[in-house]
N, C-alpha and C positions, 0 to 999 in steps of 0.2 A: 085741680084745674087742668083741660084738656089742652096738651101741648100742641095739637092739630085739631083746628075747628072748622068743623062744614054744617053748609047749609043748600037747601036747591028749592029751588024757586021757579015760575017760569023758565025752565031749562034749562036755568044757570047753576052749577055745581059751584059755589063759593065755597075755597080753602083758603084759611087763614093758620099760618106758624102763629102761634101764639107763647112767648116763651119773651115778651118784652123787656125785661128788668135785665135780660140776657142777651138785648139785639138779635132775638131771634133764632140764636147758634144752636145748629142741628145738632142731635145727642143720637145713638144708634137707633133707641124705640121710634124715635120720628122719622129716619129714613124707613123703618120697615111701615109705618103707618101711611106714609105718605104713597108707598107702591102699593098696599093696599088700597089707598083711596084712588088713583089712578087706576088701576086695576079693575075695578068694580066698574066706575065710572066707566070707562070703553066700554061695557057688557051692559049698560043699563039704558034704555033706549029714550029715558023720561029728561038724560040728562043731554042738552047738547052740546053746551060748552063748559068749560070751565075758566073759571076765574079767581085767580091765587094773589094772594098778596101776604104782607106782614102786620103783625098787631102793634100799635105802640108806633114811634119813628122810625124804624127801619126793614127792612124787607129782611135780610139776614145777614148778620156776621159770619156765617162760614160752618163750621165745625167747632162743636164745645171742646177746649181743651181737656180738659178732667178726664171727658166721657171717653174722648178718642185714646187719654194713654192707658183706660180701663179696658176698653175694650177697639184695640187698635186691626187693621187689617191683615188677615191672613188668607191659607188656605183657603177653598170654596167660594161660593160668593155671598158677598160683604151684601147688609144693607142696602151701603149707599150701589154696590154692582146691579144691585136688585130694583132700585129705582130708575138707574140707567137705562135698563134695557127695558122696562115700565117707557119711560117719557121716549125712549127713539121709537116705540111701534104703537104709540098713541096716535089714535086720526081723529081726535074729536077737537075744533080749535081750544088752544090754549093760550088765553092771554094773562101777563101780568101787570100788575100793577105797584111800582118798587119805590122808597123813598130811603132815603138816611142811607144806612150800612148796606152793600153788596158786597158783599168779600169772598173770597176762592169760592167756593160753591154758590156761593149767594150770588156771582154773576156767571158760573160756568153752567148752574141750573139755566138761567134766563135764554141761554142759545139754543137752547130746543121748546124754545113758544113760538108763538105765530106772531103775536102783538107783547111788544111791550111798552107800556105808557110812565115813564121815567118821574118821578117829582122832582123842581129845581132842587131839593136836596139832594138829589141822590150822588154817591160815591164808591164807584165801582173799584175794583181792585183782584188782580189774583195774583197775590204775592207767594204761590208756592214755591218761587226761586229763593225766595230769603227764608222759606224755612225748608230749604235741601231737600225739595220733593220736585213731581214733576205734577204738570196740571192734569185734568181728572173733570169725568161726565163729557167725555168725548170732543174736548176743547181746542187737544192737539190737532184736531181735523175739521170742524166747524171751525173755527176762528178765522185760518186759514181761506177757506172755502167763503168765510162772509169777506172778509175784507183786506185779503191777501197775506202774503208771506211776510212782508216787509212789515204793516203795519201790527200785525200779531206778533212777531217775535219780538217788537217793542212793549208790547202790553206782557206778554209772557216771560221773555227774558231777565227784562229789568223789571218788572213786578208795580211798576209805576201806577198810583190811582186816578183816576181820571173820571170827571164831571157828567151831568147827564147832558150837558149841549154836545160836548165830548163824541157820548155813547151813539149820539140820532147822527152826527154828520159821519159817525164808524159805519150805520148802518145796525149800531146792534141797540139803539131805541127806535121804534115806531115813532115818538110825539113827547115830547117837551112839556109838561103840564105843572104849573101852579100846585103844590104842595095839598094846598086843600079843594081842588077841586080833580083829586086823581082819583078819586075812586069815583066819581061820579061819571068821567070821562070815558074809563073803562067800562064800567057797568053800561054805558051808552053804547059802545061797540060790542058789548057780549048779548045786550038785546036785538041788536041790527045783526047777529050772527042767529041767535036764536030760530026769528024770522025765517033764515034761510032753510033751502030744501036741504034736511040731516045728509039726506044719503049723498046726495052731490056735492056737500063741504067736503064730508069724509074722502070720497073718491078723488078728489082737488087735492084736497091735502095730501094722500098719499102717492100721486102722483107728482106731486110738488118736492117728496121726498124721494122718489122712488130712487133717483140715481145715484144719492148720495148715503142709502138706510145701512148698506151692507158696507160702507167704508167707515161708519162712522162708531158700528159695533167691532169692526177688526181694529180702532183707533182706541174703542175704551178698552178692548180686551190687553192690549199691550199699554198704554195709560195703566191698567191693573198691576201689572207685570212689572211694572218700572218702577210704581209708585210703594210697592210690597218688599222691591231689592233700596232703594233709596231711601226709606223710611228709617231703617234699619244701620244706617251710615253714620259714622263720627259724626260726621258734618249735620245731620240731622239730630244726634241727642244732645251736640252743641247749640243749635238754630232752638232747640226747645226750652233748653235748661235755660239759653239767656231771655228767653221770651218770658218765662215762666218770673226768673229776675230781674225783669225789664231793666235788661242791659242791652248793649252791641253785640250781637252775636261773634266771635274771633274764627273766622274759617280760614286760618294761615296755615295751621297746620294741615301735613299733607294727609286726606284718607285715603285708605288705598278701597281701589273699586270692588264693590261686590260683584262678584257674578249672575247674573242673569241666572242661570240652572239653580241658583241656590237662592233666591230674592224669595225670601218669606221674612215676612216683619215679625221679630221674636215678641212677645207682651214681655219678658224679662227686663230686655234692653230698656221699652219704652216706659216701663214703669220706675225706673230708675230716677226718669224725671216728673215723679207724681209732686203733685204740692196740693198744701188741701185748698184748693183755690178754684176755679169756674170762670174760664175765659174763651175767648173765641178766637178763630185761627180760619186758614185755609178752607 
C-alpha cells in the first residue's frame, strides 16, 4: 500500500498521507516522496492546485518514532530539509484539508498553505519543547510573522494543543468545517481556484510571498542547525526513552549545552532509544 497517494483531476493535484493505522506519522521515504510530488507538480502545467489532506481521522501525527531514531538527522539535507525548501518556493495554491491529529510537523507543514479548512476534530499541537528539540519547517519565523511574538511563544514554548476554533481566530485556519463535510468544502475552493487565470494565481502568490521567501529559508536553515545540536542532548535521549516508556519525561538533571560548531545528531546516541515499537512524535 502507497504511503503517499495522488490523483489529478480537473487541475486539481489531490495528495493523500495514507499511513492511517499510524495517524499518518511521516517516515523518511514519505518526506522525500512528498518533495517529489511537490516538485513535479510546480513544473507540470495540467496541474493548478493542489489539495492535501490525510487518510482515515487524522491529517498527521508528526514524525514516526522508530523511523526517526533509524534514520535521524544529520549532515547534508534531510528529507524533511528537502521538502522545506520544495513548499517555501511552491507558487501553485496549496490548500489543506486537516482533521483529528496535527502534531509537530503535521501543523508546522500547514503554515506554508494558502487555505487551510480545519474539521471540528482537529488538534493541533507542536510539542517539540517537551521533547528537547526546537520547532522546524520554518515555524520559528512564520508563526511569528502570522500571529505575533506573544501568541507563538505560547504555542511554541509550552507545547500546549489547541482546537481548530482555536486555529481560525490564530489566523492559522481559513474555516471551521463539520468533520464530514471537509473535503467537500475544500474540493469547492480548489475548483473556484482552478477556474482562475494559472499564471496570475502564481504571480499573486509569489508576490504574496515575496518579502517574507528569504527569511523564512535563513529561519529553517538555523531551525536545521539547532534542531541537529539539540536532538543530540541528555535532555532529549531523556524526552525519548520516557516517551518510548510512556512515562514523565525527568529534565532535572543539568545537560550541559552542546555547541553549535559541533551540532550533528550522532544515529549512535539516538539509537540507544530504539524499542521495537511504531509511534508518532514531533
Amino acid at each position: 500500500m502507497d504511503d503517499i497517494v495522488t490523483e489529478c483531476s480537473e487541475g486539481i493535484l489531490r495528495v493523500e498521507l495514507n499511513r492511517p493505522r499510524k495517524l499518518n506519522a511521516m517516515t523518511s521515504s514519505m518526506y522525500t516522496k512528498l518533495a517529489d510530488v511537490f516538485s513535479d507538480a510546480a513544473k507540470d502545467e495540467r496541474i493548478r492546485v493542489v489539495l492535501w489532506h490525510g487518510a482515515g481521522d487524522s491529517f498527521s501525527a508528526g514524525n514516526d518514532v522508530k523511523d526517526f531514531l533509524e534514520n535521524p538527522p544529520g549532515a547534508g539535507e534531510s528529507p524533511q530539509a528537502r521538502l522545506m525548501n520544495v513548499l517555501v518556493d511552491f507558487d501553485k495554491p496549496l490548500i489543506a484539508a486537516v482533521r483529528g491529529a496535527a502534531i509537530g510537523g503535521g501543523t508546522t507543514m500547514l503554515l506554508h498553505c494558502d487555505f487551510v479548512y480545519a474539521g471540528e476534530s482537529t488538534r493541533f499541537q507542536m510539542p517539540f519543547i517537551n521533547l528537547a528539540v526546537v520547532p522546524e519547517f520554518g515555524s520559528s519565523c512564520l508563526l511569528p510573522l502570522t500571529i505575533g511574538h506573544i501568541r507563538a511563544a505560547e504555542l511554541i514554548l509550552l507545547g500546549l494543543p489547541f482546537g481548530a476554533s482555536r486555529a481560525a481566530e490564530l489566523g492559522l485556519a481559513t474555516q471551521v468545517v463539520p468533520d464530514q463535510n471537509l473535503l467537500q468544502v475544500a474540493t469547492e475552493t480548489a475548483r473556484n481556484l482552478a477556474a482562475k487565470p494559472a499564471g496570475a494565481l502564481q504571480a499573486s502568490k509569489r508576490l504574496l510571498k515575496r518579502s517574507f521567501r528569504e527569511q523564512i529559508k535563513t529561519a529553517m536553515k538555523a531551525e536545521n542547525e539547532a534542531f541537529s545540536v539539540q536532538v543530540r542532548s541528555e535532555d532529549a535521549k531523556e524526552a525519548m526513552t520516557a516517551f518510548l516508556a510512556k512515562r514523565p519525561p525527568d529534565f532535572t538533571k543539568k545537560d550541559k549545552p552542546v555547541p553549535a560548531t559541533e551540532g550533528r545528531c550522532q544515529p549512535t546516541d539516538m539509537q540507544k532509544c530504539r524499542r521495537n515499537t511504531s509511534a508518532s512524535m514531533s
